[in-house]
C-alpha positions as CSV (number, residue, x, y, z in Angstrom):
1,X,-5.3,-20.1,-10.4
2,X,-5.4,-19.1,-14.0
3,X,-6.2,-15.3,-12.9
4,X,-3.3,-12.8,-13.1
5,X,-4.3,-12.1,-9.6
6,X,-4.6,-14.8,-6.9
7,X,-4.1,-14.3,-3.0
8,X,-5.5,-16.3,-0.5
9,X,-2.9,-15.2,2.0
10,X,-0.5,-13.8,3.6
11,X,2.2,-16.2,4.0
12,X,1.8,-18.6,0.7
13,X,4.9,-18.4,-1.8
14,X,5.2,-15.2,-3.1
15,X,5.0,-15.7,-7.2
16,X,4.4,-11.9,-8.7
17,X,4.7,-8.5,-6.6
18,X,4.3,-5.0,-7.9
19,X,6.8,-2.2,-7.1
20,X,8.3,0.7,-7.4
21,X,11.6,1.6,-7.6
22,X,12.1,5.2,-5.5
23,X,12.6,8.0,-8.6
24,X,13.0,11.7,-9.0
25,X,9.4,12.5,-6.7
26,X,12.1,11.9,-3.8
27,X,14.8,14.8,-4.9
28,X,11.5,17.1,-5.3
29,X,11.0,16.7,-1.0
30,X,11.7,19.7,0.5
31,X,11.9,20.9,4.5
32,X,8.6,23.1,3.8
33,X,6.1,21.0,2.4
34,X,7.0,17.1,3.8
35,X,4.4,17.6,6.2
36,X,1.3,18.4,3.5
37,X,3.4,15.2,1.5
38,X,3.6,12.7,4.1
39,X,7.3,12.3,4.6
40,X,8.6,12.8,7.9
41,X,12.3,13.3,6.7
42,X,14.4,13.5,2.9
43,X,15.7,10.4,1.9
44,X,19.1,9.9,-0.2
45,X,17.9,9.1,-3.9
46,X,20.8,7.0,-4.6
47,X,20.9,4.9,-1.7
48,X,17.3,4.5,-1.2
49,X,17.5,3.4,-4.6
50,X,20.2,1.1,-3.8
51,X,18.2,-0.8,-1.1
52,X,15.3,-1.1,-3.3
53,X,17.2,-2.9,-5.8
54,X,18.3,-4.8,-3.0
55,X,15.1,-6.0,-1.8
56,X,14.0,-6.6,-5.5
57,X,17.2,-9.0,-5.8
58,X,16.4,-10.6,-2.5
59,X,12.9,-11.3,-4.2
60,X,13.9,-12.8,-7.4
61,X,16.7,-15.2,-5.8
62,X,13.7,-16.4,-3.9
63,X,11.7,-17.2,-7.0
64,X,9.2,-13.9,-6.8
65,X,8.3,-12.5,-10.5
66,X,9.0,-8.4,-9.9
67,X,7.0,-5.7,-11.9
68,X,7.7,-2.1,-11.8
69,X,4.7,-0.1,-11.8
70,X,5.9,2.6,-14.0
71,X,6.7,-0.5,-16.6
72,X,3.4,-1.8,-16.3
73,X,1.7,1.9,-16.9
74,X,3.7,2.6,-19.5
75,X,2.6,-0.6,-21.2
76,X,-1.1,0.3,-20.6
77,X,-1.0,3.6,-22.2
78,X,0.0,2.2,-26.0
79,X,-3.2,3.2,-27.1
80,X,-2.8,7.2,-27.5
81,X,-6.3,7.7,-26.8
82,X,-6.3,6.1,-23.6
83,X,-2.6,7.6,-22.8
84,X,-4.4,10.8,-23.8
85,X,-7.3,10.0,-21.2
86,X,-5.0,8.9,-18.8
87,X,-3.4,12.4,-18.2
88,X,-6.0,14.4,-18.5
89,X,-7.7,12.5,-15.5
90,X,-4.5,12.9,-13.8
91,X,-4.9,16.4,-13.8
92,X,-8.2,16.7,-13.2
93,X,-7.2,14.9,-10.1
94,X,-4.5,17.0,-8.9
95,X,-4.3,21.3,-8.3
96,X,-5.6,21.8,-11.9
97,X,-8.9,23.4,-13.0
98,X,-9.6,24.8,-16.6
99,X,-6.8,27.5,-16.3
100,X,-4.8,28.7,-18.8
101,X,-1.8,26.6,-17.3
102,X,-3.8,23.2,-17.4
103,X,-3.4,23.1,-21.1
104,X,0.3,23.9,-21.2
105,X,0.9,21.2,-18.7
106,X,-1.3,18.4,-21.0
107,X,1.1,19.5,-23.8
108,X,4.0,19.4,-22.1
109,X,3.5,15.9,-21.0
110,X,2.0,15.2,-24.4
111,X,5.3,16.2,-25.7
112,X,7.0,13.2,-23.8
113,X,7.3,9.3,-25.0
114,X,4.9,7.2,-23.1
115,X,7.5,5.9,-20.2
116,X,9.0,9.5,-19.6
117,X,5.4,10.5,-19.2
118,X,4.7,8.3,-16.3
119,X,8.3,9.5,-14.5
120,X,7.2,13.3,-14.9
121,X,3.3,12.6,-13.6
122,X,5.4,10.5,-10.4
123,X,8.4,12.9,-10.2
124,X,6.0,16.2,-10.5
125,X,6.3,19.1,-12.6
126,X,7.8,22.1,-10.8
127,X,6.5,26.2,-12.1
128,X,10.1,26.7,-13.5
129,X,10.1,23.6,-16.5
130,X,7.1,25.8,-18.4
131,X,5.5,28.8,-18.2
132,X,1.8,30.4,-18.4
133,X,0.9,30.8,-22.3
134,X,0.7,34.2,-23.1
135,X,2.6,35.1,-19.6
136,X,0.6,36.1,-16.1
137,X,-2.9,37.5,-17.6
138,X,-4.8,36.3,-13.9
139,X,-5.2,37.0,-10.8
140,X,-3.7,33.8,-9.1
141,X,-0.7,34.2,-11.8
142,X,0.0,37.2,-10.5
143,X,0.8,36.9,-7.4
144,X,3.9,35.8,-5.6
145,X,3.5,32.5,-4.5
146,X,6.5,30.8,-3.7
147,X,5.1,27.2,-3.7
148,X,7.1,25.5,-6.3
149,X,5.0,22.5,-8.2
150,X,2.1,22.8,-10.9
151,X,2.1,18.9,-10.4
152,X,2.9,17.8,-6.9
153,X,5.2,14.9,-6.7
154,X,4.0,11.6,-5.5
155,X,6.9,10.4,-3.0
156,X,5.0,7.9,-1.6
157,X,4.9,5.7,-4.6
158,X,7.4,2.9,-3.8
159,X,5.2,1.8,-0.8
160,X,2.9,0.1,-3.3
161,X,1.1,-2.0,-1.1
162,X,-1.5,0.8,0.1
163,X,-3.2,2.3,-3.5
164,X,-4.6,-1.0,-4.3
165,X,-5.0,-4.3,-2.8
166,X,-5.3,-8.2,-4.1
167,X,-7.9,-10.4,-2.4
168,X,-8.6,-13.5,-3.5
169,X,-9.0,-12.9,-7.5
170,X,-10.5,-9.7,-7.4
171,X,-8.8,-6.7,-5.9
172,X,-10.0,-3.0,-4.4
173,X,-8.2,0.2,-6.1
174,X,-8.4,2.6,-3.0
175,X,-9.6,5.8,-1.7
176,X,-6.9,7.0,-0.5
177,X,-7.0,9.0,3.0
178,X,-4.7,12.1,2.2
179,X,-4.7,14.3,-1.0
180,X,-1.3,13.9,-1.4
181,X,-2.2,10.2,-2.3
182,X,-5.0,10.2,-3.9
183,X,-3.9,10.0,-7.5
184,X,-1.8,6.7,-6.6
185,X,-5.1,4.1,-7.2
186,X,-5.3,6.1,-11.0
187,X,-1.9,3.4,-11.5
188,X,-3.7,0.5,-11.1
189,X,-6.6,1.5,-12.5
190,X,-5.2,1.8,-16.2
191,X,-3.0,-1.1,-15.7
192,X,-6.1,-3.3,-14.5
193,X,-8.5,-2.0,-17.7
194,X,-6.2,-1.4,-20.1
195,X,-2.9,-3.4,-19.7
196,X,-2.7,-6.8,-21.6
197,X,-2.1,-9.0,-18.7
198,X,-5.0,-7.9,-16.9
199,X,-7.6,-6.3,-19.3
200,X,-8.7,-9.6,-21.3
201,X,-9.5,-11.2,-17.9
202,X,-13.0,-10.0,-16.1
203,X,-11.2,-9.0,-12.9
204,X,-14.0,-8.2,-10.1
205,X,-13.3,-5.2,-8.0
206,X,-14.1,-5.1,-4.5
207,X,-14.1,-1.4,-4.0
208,X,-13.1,1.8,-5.9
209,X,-11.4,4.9,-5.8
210,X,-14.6,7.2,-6.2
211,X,-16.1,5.9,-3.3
212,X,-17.0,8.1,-0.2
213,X,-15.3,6.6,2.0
214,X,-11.1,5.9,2.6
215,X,-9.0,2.5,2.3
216,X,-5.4,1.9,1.8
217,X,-3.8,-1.2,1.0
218,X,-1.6,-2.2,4.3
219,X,-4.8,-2.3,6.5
220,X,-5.9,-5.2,4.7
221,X,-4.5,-8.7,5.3
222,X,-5.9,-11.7,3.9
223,X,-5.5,-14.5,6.7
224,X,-6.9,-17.2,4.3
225,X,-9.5,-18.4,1.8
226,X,-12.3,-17.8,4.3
227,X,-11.1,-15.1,6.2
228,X,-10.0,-11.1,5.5
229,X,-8.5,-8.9,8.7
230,X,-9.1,-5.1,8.2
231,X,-7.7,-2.3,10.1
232,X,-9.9,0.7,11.3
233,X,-7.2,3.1,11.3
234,X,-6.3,6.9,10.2
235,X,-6.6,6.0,6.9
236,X,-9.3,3.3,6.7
237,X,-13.0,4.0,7.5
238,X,-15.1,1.2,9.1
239,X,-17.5,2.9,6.4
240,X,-15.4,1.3,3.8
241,X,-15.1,-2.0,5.3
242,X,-18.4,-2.5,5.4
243,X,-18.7,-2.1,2.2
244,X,-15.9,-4.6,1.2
245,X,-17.1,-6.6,3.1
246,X,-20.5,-6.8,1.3
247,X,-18.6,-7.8,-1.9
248,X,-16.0,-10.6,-0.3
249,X,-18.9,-12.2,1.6
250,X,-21.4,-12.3,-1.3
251,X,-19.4,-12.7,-4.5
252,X,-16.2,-12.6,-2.8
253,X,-16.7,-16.2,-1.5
254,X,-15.1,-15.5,1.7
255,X,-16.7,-16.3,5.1
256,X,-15.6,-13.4,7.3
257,X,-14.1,-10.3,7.9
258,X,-12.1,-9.2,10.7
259,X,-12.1,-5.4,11.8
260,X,-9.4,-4.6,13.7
261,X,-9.7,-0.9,15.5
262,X,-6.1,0.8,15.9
263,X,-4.9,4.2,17.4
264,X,-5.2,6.6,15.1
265,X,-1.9,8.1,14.9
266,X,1.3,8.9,12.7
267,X,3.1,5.8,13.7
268,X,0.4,3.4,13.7
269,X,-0.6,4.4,10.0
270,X,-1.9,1.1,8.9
271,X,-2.5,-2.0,10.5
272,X,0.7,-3.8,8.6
273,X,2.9,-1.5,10.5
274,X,1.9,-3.0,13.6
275,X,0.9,-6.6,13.0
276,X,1.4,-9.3,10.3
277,X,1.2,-13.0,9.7
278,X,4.7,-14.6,9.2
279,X,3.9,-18.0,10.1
280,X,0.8,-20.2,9.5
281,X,0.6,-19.6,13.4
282,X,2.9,-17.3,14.3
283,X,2.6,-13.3,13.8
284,X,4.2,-10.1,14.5
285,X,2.7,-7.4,16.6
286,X,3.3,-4.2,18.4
287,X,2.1,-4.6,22.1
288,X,0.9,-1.0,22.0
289,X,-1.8,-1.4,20.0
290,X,-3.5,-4.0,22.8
291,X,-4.7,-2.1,25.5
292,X,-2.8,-2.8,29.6
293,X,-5.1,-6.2,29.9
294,X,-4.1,-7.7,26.0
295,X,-7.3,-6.4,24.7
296,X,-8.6,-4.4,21.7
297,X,-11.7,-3.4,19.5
298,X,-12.2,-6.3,17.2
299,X,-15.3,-7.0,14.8
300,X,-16.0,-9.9,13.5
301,X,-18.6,-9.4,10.3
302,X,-20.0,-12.4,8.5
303,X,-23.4,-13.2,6.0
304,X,-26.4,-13.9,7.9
305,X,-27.0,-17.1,5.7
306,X,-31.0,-17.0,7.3
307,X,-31.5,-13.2,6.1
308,X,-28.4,-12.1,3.7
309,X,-27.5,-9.2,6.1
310,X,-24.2,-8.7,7.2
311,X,-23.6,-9.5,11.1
312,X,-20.9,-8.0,13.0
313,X,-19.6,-9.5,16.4
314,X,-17.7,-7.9,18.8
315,X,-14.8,-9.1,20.6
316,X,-11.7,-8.3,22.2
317,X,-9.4,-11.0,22.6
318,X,-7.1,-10.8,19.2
319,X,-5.5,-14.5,20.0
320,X,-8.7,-16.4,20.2
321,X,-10.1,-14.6,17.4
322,X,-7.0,-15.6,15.4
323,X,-7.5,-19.4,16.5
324,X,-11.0,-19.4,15.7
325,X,-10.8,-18.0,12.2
326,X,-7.1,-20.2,10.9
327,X,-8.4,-23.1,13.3
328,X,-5.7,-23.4,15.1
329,X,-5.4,-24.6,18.9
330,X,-2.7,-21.9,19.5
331,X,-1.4,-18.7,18.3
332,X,2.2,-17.1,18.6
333,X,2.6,-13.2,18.6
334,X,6.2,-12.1,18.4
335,X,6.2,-8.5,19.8
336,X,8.3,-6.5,18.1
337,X,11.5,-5.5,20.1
338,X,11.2,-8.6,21.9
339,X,8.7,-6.4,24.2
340,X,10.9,-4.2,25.7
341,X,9.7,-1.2,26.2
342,X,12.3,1.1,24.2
343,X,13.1,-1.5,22.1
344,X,10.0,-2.4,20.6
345,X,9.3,1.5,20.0
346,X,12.2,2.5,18.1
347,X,12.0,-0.8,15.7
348,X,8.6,-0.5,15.7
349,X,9.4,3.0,14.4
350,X,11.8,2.1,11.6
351,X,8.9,-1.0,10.6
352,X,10.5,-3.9,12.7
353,X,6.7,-5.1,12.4
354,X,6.0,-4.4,9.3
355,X,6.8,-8.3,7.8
356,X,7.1,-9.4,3.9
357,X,6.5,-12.9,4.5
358,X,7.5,-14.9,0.7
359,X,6.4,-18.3,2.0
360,X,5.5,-19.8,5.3
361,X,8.0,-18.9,7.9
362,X,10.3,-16.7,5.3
363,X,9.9,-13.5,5.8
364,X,11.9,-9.9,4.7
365,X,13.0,-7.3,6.7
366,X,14.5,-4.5,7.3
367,X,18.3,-5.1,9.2
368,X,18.2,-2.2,11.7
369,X,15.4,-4.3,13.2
370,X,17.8,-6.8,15.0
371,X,16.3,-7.2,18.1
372,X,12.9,-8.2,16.2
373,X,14.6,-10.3,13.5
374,X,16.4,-12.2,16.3
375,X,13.3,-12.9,18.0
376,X,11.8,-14.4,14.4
377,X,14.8,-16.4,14.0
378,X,14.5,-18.0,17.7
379,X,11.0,-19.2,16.9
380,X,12.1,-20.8,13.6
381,X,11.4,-18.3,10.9
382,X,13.9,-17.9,8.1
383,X,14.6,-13.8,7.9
384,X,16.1,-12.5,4.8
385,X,17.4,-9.1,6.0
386,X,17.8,-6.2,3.7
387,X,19.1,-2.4,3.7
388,X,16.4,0.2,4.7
389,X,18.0,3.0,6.3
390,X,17.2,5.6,3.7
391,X,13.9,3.7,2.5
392,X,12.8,3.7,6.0
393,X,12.7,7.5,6.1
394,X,9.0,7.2,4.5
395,X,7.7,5.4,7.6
396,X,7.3,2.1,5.9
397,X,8.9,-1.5,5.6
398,X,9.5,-4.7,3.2
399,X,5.3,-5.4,3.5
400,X,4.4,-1.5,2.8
401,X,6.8,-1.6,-0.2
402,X,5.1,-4.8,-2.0
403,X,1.5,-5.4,-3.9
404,X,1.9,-8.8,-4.3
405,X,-0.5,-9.8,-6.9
406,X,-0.1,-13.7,-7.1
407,X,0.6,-16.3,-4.2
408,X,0.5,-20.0,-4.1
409,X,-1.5,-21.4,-1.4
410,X,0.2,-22.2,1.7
């Protein structure tokens, strides 16, 4: 366990998580454009800031070592010829092409000190900070177009679980699904090359952000040493997992890989948000996803040790398959709401499923999720509760909000 990174769960004690503490890309939401950015509503800077600290604080009193990714960046980019690199492949990745107002927007970041940087490339640069040199000479200048941003914001930042993902000591830095998150994985992938912690250490990565196909981070849960569960969702491709799953079952040294199909919709955005391990044999889930008879599209992949092919299997029942893969006689899911049936779809709404778990049976939560937490509590789990009202606004709980990057085995 000498590897900055280390996870071999999802329920082992929680030693180092990545964050990120909400910032100014939140005050540049607007009515007009959440759609295209992913939010459903605006949240209040200050408090959503507030309840981040507050979840940071209830990881530290448990023992968790918090990073802030923008700290980590920052750290990466001492070198001025990679902080140089670093945002021009920023925006080469956004809106930009070789106009006249790309230039002005490398010097104008240029201009900053290294950690302002980083705020301004997350907090987006909006058309009235800087203008066009030499004023409006083209066509696109000149007309009236009232969207604001030469950089878009990145509000989805804080839910740092999704543009990369730790499995085992390697980790994937994602494909993200949507535009509006696709810059996210370029984070990681200076802090992983280029930040001291991380750089002198040959760190294998599973997959990678120029790849065809899309992955996000809170589809993937690692069960145990031997076993990953994906979700094929709206933002994960069952291209992609196959691919991964090439990697963890070659050099990977896991044994198999579980594909879990969910609907494809807005609240069901990633597989965390409707089911995660809490327990060694307990879990929470949203009934909805199983279909009137408790069953689902599930895919069991594993090496052909005869041939070296990958296999897949399918089946349908998610509780044996759980049993089989953690070798356990029986399995617990705790359906969110308790499994009534308004219940269960407002909390699973404001992430009542979506479960930090910081050691075997200690989990985090949001507080509005009462009817869930209570439910946890009944069958033994210690819940830490913490604030989400205004975090909650970007469809996304304690789980979505974390990266850890080093757990003990449970």
């Amino acid at each position: 366990m000498d590897s900055p990174l280390y996870i071999t769960s999802e329920i082992g004690k929680l030693n180092t998580v990545l964050l990120h503490r909400p910032g100014e890309e939140l005050e540049n939401l607007t009515p007009e454009y959440l759609k295209e950015l992913l939010f459903d509503d605006i949240p209040y800077l200050k408090i959503a800031q507030e309840e981040h600290d507050a979840f940071a604080k209830a990881l530290k009193d448990n023992g968790t070592e918090v990073l802030y990714l923008d700290q980590l960046t920052t750290e990466a980019l001492q070198d001025p010829h990679i902080r140089a690199q670093f945002v021009s492949e920023m925006l080469q990745n956004s809106k930009q092409s070789d106009r006249d107002i790309t230039g002005a927007l490398y010097e104008y970041l240029q201009s900053m000190e290294t950690l302002s940087l980083v705020r301004k490339i997350m907090a987006g640069v909006r058309k009235d900070e800087i203008e066009s040199p030499g004023g409006a000479k083209h066509l696109h200048e000149m007309l009236d177009d009232s969207y604001p941003f030469y950089l878009d914001p990145m509000p989805n930042l804080y839910f740092t679980r999704d543009p990369a993902a730790v499995i085992g000591q390697g980790l994937t830095i994602n494909k993200m699904h949507y535009p509006a998150r696709r810059r996210e994985s370029l984070f990681m992938k200076y802090i992983i090359e280029h930040h001291p912690r991380f750089a002198d250490t040959r760190i294998p990565t599973w997959y990678t952000r120029d790849k065809r196909f899309s992955v996000e981070g809170g589809d993937i849960l690692v069960l145990s040493k031997d076993t990953v569960a994906i979700g094929i969702s709206e933002r994960t491709s069952a291209e992609a997992i196959e691919t991964i799953a090439d990697r963890l079952l070659g050099e990977g040294g896991f044994q198999q890989v579980i594909a879990i199909e969910i609907p494809r919709i807005r609240a069901f955005m990633h597989l965390d948000t409707v089911f995660t391990m809490i327990d060694h044999d307990k879990f929470s889930i949203h009934p909805a996803i199983e279909d009137g008879k408790g069953k689902m599209n599930i895919f069991v992949l594993a090496r052909n040790l005869d041939h070296g092919y990958v296999r897949v299997k399918r089946r349908s029942d998610l509780t044996e398959v759980l049993c089989e893969a953690l070798g356990k006689n029986r399995i617990t899911l705790l359906p969110c709401g308790n499994g009534d049936v308004i219940a269960s779809a407002r909390e699973q709404w404001n992430d009542g499923s979506n479960t930090l778990a910081i050691a075997p049976g200690v989990v985090v939560t949001y507080d509005r999720n009462y009817v869930s937490n209570q439910l946890m509590r009944e069958h033994g789990l210690d819940v830490i509760e913490v604030p989400g009202a205004e975090l909650g606004r970007g469809r996304g709980g304690p789980r979505c909000m974390s990266m850890p990057l080093k757990r003990e085995e449970p």
